[in-house]
N, C-alpha and C positions, 0 to 999 in steps of 0.2 A: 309082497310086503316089503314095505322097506326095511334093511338094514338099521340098525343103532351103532354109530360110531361106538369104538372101543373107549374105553378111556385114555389107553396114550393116543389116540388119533385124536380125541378131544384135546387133550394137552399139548400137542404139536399144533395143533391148530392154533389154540391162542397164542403161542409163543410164536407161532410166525406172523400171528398180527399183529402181536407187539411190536415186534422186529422190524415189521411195512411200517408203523406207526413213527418208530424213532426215525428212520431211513429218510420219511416225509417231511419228521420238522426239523430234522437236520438240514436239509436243504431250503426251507423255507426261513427258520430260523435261526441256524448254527445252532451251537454244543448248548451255549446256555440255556436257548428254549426246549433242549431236549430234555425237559426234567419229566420226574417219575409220574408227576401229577398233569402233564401236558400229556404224555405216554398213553396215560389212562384215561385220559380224555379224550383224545383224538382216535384211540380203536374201541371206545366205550366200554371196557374194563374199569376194574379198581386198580385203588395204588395198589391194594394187599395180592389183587392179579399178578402186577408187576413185579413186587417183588419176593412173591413165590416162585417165578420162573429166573427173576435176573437180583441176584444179593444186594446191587446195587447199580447206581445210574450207568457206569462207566462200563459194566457187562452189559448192559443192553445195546448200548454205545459200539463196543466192539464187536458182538451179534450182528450189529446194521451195518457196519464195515465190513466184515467177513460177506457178510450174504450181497454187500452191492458186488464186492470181485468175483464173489460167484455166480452171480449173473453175468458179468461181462464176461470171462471163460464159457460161460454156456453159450452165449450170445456166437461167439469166436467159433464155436467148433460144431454149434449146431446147423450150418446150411452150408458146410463146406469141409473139403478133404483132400489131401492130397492128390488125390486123382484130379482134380478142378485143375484146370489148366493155371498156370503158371500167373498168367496176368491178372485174372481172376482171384486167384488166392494172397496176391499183393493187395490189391483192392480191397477183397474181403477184412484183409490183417488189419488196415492204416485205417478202412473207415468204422469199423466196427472199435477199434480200439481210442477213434476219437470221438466217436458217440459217447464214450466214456468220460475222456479226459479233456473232448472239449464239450462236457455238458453239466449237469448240477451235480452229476453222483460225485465229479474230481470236485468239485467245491466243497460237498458237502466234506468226503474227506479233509480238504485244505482246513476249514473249518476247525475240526475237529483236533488236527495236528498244532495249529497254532495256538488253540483257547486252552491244549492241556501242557504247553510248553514251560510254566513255570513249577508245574508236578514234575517233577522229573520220575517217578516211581510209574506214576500214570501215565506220560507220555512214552517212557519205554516201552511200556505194554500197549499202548496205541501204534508203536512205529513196527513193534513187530508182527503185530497184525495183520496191518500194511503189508508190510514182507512178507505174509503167508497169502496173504492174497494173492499179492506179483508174485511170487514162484508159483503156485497153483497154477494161474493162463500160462504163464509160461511156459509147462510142462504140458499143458494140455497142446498148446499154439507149437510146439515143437513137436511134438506124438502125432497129431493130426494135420497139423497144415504144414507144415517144412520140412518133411519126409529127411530121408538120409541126408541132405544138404544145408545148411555148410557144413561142408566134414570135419574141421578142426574143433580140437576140444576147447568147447564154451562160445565156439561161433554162434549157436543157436542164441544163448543168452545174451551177446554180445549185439546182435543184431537186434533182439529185440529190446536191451535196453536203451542202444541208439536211436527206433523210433518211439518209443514212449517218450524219453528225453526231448527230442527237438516237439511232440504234441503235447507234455505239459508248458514249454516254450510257446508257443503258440496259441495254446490254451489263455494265459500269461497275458500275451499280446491282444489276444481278441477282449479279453474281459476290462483291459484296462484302453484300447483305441475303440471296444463298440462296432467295430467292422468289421463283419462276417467275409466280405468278397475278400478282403485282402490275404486271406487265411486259404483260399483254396488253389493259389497256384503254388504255396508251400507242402499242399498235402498228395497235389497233383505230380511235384517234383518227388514226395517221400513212396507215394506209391513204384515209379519208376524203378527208385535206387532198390525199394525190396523187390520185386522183380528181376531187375539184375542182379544182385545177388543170387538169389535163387536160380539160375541158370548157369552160375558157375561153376566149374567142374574142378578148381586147382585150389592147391593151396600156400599159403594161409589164406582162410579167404577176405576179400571183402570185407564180411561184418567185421573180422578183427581189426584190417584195416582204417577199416572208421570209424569204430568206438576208440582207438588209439590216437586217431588224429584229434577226435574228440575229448581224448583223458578222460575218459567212462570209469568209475574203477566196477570192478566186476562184482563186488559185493553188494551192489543194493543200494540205494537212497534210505531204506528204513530200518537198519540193523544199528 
């Protein structure tokens, strides 16, 4: 016999399709079309669905945010580990991390950041989001894919905010020149440098080295 979902597994449920719903017409339509009654159209709920789970647009909003970085972290750490060989886990880090940022989920966020830039109440709370998102992979991409190395304090993050930096750059370049080829011998050259890093054994290392060259500040694009 089958099972009858619980009621919270009922209610998870629809609040995760809500969630897939905004996430969709974020990306198809930016913030504006992300409204409560498109929400509810597009996962075949009601508004009143909507916004018994979310008070209002901009929490649903931030849900679909949250839950895209938390796919990419999962993505990040689900088929790889420190154990994975060195060149491999470069590889894994850049291409897995520009599926992301050079694909609709970073637009859908771009999106989102620009259309609530005259809120400043609501853009706060959009940027810190953001920021709970990027620390999230990061700690996961440091835990599981970059074992003890780099040793200095904040290389990990330093390293990682230098390649997400130069792949939203890229990202950047592709969406406004339309040409994919010219974008992979820059990801080709970004896989290398993580790699090297990663095999280095001295300090300071590396990542600090080129986030500095770069003027990276360490706190975050979204705080």
């Amino acid at each position: 016999m089958r099972r009858r979902r619980t009621q919270a597994a009922r209610s998870a449920a629809t609040r995760r399709a809500l969630v897939e719903s905004a996430v969709r017409l974020l990306i198809a339509h930016g913030y504006a079309g992300a409204s409560v009654r498109n929400i509810a159209r597009d996962s075949g709920l009601s508004s009143g669905a909507v916004q018994y789970h979310f008070k209002r647009k901009e929490d649903v909003v931030i849900a679909a945010l949250t839950h895209l970085f938390a796919e990419m972290a999962l993505h990040l750490t689900a088929r790889a580990s420190r154990d994975t060989a060195i060149d491999k886990r470069a590889r894994h880090i850049v291409e897995t991390l520009w599926a992301f940022y050079g694909g609709t989920s970073y637009i859908a966020v771009l999106e989102v950041l620009v259309a609530t830039r005259p809120q400043a109440a609501l853009h706060r709370r959009i940027r810190r989001a953001c920021h709970r998102g990027f620390a999230a992979a990061c700690r996961d991409i440091g835990e599981r894919l970059l074992g003890e190395r780099p040793r200095a304090p904040g290389a990990r993050h330093d390293l990682l905010q230098f390649v997400i930096a130069t792949l939203c750059g890229l990202a950047l370049l592709r969406l406004q020149e339309r040409d994919h080829q010219r974008v992979e011998p820059h990801l080709a050259r970004l896989r290398d440098l993580v790699a090297a890093t990663l095999r280095l054994d001295s300090s300071p290392s590396a990542a600090q080295a080129i986030a500095r060259r770069a003027n990276l500040s360490s706190g975050g694009w979204y705080r």
